[in-house]
C-alpha positions as CSV (number, residue, x, y, z in Angstrom):
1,X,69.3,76.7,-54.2
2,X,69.8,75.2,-51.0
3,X,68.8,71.6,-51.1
4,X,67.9,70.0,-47.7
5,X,70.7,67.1,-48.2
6,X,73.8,69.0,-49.2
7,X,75.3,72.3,-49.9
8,X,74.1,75.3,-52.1
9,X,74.1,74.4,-56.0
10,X,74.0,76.8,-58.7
11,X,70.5,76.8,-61.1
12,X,69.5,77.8,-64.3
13,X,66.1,78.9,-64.9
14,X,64.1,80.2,-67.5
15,X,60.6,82.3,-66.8
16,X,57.7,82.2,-69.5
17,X,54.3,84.9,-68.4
18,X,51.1,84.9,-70.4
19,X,48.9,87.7,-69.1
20,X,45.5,86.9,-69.2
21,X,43.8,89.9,-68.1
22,X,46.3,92.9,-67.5
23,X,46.9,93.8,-64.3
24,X,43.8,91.0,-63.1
25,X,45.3,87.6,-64.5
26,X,48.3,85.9,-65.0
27,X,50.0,82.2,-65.8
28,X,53.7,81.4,-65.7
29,X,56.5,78.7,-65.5
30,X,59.4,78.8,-64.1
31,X,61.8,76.0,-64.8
32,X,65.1,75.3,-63.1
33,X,67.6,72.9,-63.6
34,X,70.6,72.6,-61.2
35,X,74.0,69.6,-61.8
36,X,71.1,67.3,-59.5
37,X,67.6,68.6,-59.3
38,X,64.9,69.9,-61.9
39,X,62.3,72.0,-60.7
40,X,59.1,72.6,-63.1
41,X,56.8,75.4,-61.6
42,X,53.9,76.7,-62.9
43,X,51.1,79.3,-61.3
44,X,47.6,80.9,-62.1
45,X,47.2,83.9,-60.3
46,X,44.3,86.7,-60.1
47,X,44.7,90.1,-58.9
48,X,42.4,92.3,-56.7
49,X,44.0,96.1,-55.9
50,X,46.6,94.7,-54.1
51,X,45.7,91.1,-53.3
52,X,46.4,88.5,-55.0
53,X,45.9,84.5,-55.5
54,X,46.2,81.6,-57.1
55,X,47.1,78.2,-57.8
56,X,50.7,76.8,-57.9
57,X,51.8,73.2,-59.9
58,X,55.4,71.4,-59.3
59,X,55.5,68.8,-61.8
60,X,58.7,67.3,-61.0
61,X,58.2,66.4,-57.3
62,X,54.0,66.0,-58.0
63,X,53.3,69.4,-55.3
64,X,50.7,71.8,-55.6
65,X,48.6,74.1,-53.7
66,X,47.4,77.6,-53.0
67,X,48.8,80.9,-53.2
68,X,47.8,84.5,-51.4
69,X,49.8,87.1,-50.9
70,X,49.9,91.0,-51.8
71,X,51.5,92.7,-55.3
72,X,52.2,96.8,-54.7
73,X,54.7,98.7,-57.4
74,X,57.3,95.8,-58.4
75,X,57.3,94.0,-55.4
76,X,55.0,90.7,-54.6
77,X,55.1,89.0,-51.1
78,X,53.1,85.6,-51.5
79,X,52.3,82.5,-49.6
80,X,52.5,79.2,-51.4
81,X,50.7,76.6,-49.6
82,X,50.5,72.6,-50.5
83,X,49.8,69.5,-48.4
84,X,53.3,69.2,-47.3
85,X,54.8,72.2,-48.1
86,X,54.5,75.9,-47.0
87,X,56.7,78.5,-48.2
88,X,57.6,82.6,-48.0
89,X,57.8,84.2,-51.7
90,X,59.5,87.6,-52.7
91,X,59.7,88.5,-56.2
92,X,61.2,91.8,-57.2
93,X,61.0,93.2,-60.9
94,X,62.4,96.7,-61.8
95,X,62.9,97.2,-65.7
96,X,64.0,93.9,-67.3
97,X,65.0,92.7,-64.0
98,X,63.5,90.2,-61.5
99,X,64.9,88.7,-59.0
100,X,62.7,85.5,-57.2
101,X,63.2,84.4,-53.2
102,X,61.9,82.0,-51.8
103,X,62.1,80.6,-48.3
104,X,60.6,77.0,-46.9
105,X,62.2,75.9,-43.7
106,X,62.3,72.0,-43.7
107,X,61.5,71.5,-47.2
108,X,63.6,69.2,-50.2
109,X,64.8,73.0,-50.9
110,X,64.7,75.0,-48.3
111,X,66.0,78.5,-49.8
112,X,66.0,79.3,-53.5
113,X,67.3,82.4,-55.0
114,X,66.6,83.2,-58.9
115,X,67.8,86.7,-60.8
116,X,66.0,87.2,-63.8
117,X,66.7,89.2,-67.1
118,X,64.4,89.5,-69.7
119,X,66.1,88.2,-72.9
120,X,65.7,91.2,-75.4
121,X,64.3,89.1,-78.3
């Protein structure tokens, strides 16, 4: 994570999905802790063919907004849209992997880069 105030700092994250409707509906949280931020994200999102979109929660820094994007074999390139926040979303999953980019110039946290293994229990 790249804060806005300082240097890159290592995070730890955990990701919980509930799938609502396969491959139409989905809710997940993704929480992250680095040495001087918490982040507490969570999302509802709806799938059309290849669309998708949704509704994103911070609950640490109070943020929340819409999401829109696309979702095509593994890979999902989303918007995520707030009152004071805009950002680019990439999220990769092959297998048990996922790895989680996201990019918003002139935010708290402008880059944040998340790998992702599933735990096997």
């Amino acid at each position: 994570m790249t804060p806005s105030d300082g240097p890159k700092e290592r995070i730890r994250c955990k990701a919980s999905y509930v799938v609502k409707k396969p491959a139409k509906s989905m809710s997940f949280d993704l929480k992250c802790a680095s040495d001087a931020y918490k982040m507490l994200f969570s999302a509802e999102i709806e799938q059309d063919g290849t669309s998708i979109s949704g509704n994103w929660f911070e609950s640490e820094y109070r943020q929340g907004g819409k999401i829109y994007g696309t979702s095509s074999d593994g890979l999902v390139e989303a918007r995520v849209e707030g009152n004071t926040v805009a950002a680019f979303v990439e999220i990769r999953t092959k297998a048990n992997h996922q790895s989680f980019a996201l990019e918003a110039p002139g935010a708290w946290a402008s880059e944040v880069a998340v790998e992702l293994d599933r735990d096997g229990k």
